[in-house]
TIVOTOR-683214 format. One record per residue: x, y, z of N, C-alpha, C in turn; residue in one letter. Coordinates in Angstrom, 3 decimals. Layout:
# residues N
n_X,n_Y,n_Z,ca_X,ca_Y,ca_Z,c_X,c_Y,c_Z,type
X,Y,Z,X,Y,Z,X,Y,Z,A
...
***
This chain:
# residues 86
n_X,n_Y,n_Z,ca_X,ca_Y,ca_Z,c_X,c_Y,c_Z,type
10.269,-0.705,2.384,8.936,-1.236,2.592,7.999,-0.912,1.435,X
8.395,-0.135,0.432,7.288,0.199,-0.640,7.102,-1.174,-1.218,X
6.180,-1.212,-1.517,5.752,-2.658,-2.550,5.059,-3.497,-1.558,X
5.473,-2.980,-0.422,4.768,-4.945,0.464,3.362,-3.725,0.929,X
2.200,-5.221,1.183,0.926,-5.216,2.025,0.992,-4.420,3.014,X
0.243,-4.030,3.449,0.155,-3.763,5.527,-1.322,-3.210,5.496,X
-1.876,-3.544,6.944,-2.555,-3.065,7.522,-2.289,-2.255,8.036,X
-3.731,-1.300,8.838,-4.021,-0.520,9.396,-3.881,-0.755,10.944,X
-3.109,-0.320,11.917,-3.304,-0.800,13.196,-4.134,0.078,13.840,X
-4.632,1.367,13.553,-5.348,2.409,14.791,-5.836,3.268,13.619,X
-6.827,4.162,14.056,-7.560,5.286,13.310,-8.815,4.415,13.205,X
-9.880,5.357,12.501,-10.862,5.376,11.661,-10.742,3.853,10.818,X
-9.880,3.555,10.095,-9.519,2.796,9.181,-8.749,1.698,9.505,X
-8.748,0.974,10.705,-8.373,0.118,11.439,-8.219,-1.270,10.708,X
-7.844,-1.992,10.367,-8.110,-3.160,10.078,-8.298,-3.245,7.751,X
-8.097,-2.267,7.847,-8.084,-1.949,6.831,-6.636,-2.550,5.615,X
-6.887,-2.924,4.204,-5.725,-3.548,3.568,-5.187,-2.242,2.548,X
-4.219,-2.118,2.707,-3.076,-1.302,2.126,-1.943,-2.091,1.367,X
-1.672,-0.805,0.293,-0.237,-1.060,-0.270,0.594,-0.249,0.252,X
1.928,-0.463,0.340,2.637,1.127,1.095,3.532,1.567,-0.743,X
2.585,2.790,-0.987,3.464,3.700,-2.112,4.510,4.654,-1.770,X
4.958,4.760,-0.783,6.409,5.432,-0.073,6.545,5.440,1.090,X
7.429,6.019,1.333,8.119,6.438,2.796,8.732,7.323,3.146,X
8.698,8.451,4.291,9.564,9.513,4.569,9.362,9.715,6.003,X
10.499,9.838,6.266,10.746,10.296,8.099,9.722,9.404,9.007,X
9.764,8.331,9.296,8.688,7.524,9.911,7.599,7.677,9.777,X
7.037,8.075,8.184,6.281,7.834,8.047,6.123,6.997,6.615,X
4.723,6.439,5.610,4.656,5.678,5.205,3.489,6.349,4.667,X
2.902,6.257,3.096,2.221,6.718,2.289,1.596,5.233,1.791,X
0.026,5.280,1.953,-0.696,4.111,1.640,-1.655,4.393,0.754,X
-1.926,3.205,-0.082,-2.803,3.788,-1.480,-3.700,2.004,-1.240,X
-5.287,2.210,-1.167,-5.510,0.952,-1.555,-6.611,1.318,-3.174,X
-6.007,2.195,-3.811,-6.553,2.029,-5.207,-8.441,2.517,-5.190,X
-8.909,2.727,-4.287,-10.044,3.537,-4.090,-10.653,4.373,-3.022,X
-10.542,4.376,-1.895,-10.832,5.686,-1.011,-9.378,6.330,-1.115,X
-8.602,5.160,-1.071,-6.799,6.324,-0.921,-6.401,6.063,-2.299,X
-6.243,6.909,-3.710,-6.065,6.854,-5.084,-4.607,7.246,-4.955,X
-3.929,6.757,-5.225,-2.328,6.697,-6.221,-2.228,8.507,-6.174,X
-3.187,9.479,-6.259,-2.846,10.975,-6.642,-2.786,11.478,-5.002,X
-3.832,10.620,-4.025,-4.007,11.042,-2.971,-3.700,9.871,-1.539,X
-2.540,9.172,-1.584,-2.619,8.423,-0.474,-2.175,9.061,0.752,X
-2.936,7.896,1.547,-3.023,7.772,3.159,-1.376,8.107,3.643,X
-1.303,9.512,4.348,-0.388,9.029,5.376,-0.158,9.090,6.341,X
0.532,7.792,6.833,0.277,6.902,8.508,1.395,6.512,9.015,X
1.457,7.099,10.462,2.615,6.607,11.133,3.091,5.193,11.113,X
4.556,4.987,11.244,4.899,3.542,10.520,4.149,2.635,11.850,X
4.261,3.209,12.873,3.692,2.684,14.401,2.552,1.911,14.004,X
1.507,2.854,13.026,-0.199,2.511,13.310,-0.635,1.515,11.761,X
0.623,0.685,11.878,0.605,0.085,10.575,1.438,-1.615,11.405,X
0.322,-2.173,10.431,1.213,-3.646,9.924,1.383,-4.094,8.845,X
2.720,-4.078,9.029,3.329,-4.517,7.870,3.605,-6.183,7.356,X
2.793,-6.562,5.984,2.352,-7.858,5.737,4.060,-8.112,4.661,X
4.836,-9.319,5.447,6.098,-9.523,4.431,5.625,-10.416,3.294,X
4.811,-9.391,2.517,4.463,-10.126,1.092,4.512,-8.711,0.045,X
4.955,-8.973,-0.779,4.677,-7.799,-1.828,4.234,-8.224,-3.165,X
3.533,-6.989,-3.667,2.748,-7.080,-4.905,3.782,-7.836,-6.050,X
3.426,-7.901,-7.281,4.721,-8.337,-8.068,5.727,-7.653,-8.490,X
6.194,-8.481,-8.759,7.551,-7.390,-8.894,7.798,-6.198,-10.220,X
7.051,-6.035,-11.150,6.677,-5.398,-12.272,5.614,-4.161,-11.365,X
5.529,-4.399,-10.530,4.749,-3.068,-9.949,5.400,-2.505,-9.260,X
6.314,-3.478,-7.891,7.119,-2.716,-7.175,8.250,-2.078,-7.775,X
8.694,-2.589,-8.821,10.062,-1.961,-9.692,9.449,-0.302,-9.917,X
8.392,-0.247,-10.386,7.250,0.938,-10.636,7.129,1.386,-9.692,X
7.112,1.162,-8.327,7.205,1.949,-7.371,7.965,2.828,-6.788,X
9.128,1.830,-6.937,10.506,2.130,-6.153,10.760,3.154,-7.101,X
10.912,3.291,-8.319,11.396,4.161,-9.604,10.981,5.370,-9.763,X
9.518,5.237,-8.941,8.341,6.412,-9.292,7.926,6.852,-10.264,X
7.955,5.585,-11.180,7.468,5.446,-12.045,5.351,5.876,-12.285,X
4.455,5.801,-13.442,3.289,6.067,-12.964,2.686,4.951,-12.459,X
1.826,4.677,-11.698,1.392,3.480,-10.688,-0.518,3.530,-11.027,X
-0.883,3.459,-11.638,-2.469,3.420,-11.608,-3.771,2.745,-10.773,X
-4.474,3.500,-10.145,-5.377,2.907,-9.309,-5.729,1.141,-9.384,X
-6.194,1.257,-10.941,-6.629,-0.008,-10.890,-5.473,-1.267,-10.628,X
-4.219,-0.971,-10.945,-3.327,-2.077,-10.561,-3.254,-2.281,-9.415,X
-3.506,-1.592,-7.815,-3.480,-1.717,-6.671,-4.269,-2.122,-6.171,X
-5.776,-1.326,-6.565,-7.000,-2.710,-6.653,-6.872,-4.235,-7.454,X
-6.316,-4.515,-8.273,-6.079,-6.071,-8.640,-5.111,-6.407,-7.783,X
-3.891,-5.953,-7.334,-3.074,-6.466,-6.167,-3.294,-6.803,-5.185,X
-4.457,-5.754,-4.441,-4.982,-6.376,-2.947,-5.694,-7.288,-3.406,X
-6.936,-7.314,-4.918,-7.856,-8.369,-4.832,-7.205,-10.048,-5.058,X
-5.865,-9.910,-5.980,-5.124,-11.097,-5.962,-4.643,-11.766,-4.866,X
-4.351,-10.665,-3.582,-3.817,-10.911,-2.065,-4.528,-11.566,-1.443,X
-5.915,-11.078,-1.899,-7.001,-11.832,-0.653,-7.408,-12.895,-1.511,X
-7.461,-12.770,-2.546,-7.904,-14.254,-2.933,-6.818,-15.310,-3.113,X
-5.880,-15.225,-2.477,-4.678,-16.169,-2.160,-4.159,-16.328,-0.712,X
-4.986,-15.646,0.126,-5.023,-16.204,1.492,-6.084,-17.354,2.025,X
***
């Protein structure tokens, strides 16, 4: 699931747009590039999440999966490219 969209299903932050930057033991590490920064992401049960089957491009997710470095601002242009293509 690293690389694709998802929302927020429950918390504080409900409704909210995410990237998912990892995964471990049912859970799922979310970064949307400014309250949750690439040094410090969100993590959220896979439960309190929706997961959007679209992912960023593929020159980022390769960077993901690799753990490679991932920079704020590319995750902010990813969600802003997301929403302005819905």
């Amino acid at each position: 699931m690293t690389g694709y969209f998802a929302t927020s299903r429950a918390g504080h932050d409900a409704g909210s747009l995410y990237v998912i930057v990892g995964e471990e033991d049912g859970y799922v590490y979310l970064s949307d590039g400014r309250l949750r920064s690439m040094e410090r992401p969100k993590k959220k049960s896979r439960r309190h999440i929706q997961v959007i089957r679209e992912t960023v491009d593929v020159e980022l997710q390769k960077r993901l999966l690799g753990r490679e470095a991932v920079f704020d601002h590319e995750i902010k242009y990813a969600i802003k490219q997301y929403l302005a293509a819905r």
